[in-house]
C-alpha positions as CSV (number, residue, x, y, z in Angstrom):
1,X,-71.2,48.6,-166.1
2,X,-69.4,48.6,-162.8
3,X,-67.6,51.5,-161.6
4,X,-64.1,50.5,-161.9
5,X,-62.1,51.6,-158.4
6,X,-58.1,52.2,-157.3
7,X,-57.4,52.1,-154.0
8,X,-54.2,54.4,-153.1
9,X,-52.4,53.5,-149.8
10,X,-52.1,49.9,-148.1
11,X,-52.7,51.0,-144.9
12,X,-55.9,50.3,-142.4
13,X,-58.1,52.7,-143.6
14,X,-57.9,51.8,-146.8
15,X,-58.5,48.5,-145.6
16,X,-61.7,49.1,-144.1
17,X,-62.6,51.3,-147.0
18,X,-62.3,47.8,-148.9
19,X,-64.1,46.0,-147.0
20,X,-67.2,48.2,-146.9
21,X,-66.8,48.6,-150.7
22,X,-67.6,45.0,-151.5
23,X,-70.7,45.2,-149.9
24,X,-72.2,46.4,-152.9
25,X,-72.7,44.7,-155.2
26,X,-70.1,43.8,-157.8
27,X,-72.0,44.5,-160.7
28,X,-71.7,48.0,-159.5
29,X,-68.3,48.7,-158.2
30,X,-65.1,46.4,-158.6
31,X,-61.7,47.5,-157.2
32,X,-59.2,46.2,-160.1
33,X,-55.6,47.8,-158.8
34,X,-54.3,48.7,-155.2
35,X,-51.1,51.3,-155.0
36,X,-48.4,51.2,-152.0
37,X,-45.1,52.9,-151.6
38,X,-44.0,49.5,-151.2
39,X,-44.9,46.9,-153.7
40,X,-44.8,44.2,-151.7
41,X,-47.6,45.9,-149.3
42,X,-49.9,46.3,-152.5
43,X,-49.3,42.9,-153.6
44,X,-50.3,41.7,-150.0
45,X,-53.4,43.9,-149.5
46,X,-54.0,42.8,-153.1
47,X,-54.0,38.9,-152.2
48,X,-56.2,39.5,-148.7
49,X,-58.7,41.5,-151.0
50,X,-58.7,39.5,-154.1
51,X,-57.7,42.7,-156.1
52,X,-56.1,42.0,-159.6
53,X,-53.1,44.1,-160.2
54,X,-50.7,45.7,-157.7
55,X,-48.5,48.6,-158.0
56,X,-45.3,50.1,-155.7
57,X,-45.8,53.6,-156.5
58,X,-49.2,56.4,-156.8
59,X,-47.7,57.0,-159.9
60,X,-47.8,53.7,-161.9
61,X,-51.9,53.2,-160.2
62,X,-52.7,56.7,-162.0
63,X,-51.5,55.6,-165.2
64,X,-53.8,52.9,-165.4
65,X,-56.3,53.2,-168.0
66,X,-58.6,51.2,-166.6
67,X,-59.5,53.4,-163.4
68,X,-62.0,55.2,-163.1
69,X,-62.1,56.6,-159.3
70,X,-59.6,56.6,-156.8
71,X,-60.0,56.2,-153.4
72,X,-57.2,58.7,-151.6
73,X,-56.2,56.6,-147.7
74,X,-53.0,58.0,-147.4
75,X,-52.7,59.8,-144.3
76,X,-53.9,63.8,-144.9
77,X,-50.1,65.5,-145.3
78,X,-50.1,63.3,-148.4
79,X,-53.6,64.4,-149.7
80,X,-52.7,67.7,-151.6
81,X,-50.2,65.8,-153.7
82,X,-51.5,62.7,-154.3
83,X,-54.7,64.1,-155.0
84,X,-53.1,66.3,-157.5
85,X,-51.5,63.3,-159.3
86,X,-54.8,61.4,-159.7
87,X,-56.7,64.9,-160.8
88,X,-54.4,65.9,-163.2
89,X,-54.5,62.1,-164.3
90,X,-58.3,62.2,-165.3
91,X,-59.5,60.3,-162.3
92,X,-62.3,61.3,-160.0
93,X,-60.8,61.4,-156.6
94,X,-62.5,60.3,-153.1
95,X,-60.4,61.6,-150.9
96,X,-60.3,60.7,-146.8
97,X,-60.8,63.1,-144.0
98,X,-59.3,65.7,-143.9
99,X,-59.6,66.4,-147.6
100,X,-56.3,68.5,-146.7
101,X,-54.0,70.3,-144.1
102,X,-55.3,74.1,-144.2
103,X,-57.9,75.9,-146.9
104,X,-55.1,76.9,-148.9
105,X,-54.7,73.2,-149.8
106,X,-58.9,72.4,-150.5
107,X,-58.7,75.2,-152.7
108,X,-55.9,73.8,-154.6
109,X,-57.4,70.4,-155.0
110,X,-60.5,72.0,-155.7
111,X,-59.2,74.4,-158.6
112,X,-57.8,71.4,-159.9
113,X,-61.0,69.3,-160.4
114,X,-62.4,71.8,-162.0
115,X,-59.8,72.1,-164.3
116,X,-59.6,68.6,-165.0
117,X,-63.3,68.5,-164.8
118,X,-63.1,65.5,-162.7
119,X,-64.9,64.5,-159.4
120,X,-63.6,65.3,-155.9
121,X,-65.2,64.6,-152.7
122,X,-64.5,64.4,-149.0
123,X,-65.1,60.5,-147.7
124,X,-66.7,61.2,-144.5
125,X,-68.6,58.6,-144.2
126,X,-70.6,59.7,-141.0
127,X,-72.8,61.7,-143.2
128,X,-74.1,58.2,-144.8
129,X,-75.3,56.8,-141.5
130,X,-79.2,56.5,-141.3
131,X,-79.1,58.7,-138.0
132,X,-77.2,61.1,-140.1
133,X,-79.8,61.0,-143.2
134,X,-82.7,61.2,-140.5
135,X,-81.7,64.1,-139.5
136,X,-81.3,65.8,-142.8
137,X,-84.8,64.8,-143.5
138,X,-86.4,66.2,-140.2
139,X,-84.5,69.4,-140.3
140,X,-85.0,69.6,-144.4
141,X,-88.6,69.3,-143.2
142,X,-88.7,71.8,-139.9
143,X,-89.4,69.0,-138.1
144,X,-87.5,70.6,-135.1
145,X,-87.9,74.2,-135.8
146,X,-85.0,76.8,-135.8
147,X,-81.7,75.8,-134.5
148,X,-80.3,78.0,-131.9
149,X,-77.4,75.6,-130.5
150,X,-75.1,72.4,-131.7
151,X,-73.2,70.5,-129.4
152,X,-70.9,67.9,-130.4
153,X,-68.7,66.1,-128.6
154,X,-65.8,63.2,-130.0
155,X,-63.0,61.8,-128.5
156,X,-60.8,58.1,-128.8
157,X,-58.0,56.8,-126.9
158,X,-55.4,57.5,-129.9
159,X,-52.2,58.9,-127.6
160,X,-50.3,55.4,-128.9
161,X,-51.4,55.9,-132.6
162,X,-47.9,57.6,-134.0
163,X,-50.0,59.3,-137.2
164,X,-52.3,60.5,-134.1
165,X,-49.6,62.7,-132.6
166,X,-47.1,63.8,-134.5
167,X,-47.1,66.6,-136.2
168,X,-45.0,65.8,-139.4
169,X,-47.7,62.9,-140.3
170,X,-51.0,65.5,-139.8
171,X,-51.5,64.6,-136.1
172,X,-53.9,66.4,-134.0
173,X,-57.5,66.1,-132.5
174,X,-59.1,68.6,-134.9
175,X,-57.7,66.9,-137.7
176,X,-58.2,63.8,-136.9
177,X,-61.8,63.5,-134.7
178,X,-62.4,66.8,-134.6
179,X,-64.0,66.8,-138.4
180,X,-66.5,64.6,-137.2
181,X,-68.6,67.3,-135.2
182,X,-67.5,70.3,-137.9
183,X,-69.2,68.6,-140.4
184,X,-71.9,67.3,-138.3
185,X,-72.1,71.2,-137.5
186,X,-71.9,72.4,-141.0
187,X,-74.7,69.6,-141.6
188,X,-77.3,70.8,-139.3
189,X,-76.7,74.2,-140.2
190,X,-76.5,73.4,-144.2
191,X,-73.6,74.5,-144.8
192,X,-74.2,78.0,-143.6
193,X,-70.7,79.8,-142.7
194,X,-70.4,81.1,-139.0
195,X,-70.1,85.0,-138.5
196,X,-66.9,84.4,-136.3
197,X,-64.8,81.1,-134.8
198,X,-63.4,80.9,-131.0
199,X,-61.9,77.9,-130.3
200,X,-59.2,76.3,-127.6
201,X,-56.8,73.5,-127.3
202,X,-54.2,72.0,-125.5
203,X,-51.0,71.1,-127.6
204,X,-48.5,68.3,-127.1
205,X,-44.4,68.8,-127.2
206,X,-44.8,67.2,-130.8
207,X,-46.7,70.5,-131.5
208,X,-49.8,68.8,-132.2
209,X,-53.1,69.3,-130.2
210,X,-54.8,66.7,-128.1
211,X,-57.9,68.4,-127.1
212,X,-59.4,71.0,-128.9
213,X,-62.4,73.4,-127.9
């Protein structure tokens, strides 16, 4: 029986999620309800994806018995809440990058799919790519010996990208890009915690960073 998907937030993200979801096969996963603030954007996302119900709030799409998983694109200030909602609904959660603004707010969504004994994971999707498997295998096998040093290096033109900037909507390069090479990082070193953290940045007026270090 397919897994039977909800898809939380109208927005691009969500609509790429789609897209890369029906490239399984259907027998396997089928997206049956989509969830704006606005109705009218669920109903529209629902038409371009042939998705069968629509809802205009998180609320009504964690009500519905038919879900199974939800897939959490709302940008990351709205991830400890909404999470929450579909948690403490029964549904296991896959939640975009950042899974959350600060630890404080992991822990909470974490504490609360235990409690609800539900499934939570972080959708960064990097860790999927065959260059990204390849390279769990060769250091899984010592292929490469000890690890001394990681370097990574990410950025994107997003200055123009409102969610990318301001503060109040979770902007910022760590945030945004910058979880790319941390868990790249955390990857290569599997998971290991570091003994201490330096790091640098330079901030814009909207408080946010635009380069960190």
């Amino acid at each position: 029986m397919a897994t039977r998907w909800g898809i939380c937030s109208a927005g691009k993200i969500s609509h790429d999620f789609t897209v890369a979801l029906k490239t399984l096969p259907p027998g396997d996963h089928q997206i049956v309800a989509v969830a704006a603030r606005k109705l009218q954007d669920a109903q529209e996302f629902a038409k371009k994806h042939s998705i069968p119900q629509a809802y205009g709030s998180y609320e009504e799409l964690a009500r519905d018995p038919e879900i199974e998983v939800v897939y959490v694109g709302t940008i990351h200030p709205y991830h400890l809440p909404v999470g929450m909602l579909f948690m403490k609904a029964q549904k296991n959660v896959l939640c975009e990058k950042p899974m959350a603004m600060n630890l404080r707010e992991v822990q909470e969504l974490v504490a609360s799919a235990k409690m609800n004994n539900v499934f939570l994971m972080e959708a960064v999707w990097t860790r999927f790519f065959p260059a990204s498997l390849e390279i769990e295998r060769l250091l899984s096998r010592g292929e490469v010996g000890e690890v001394k040093m990681v370097k990574a290096d990410f950025g994107v033109p997003l200055m123009h990208v409102p969610r990318a900037v301001e503060k109040e909507l979770g902007g910022g390069a760590l945030l945004d890009i910058g979880i790319y090479c941390l868990q790249f990082i955390c990857m290569v070193y599997n998971g290991e915690k570091p003994e201490c953290i330096q790091a640098t940045g330079v901030c814009l007026d909207t408080g946010s960073d635009t380069a960190m270090g």
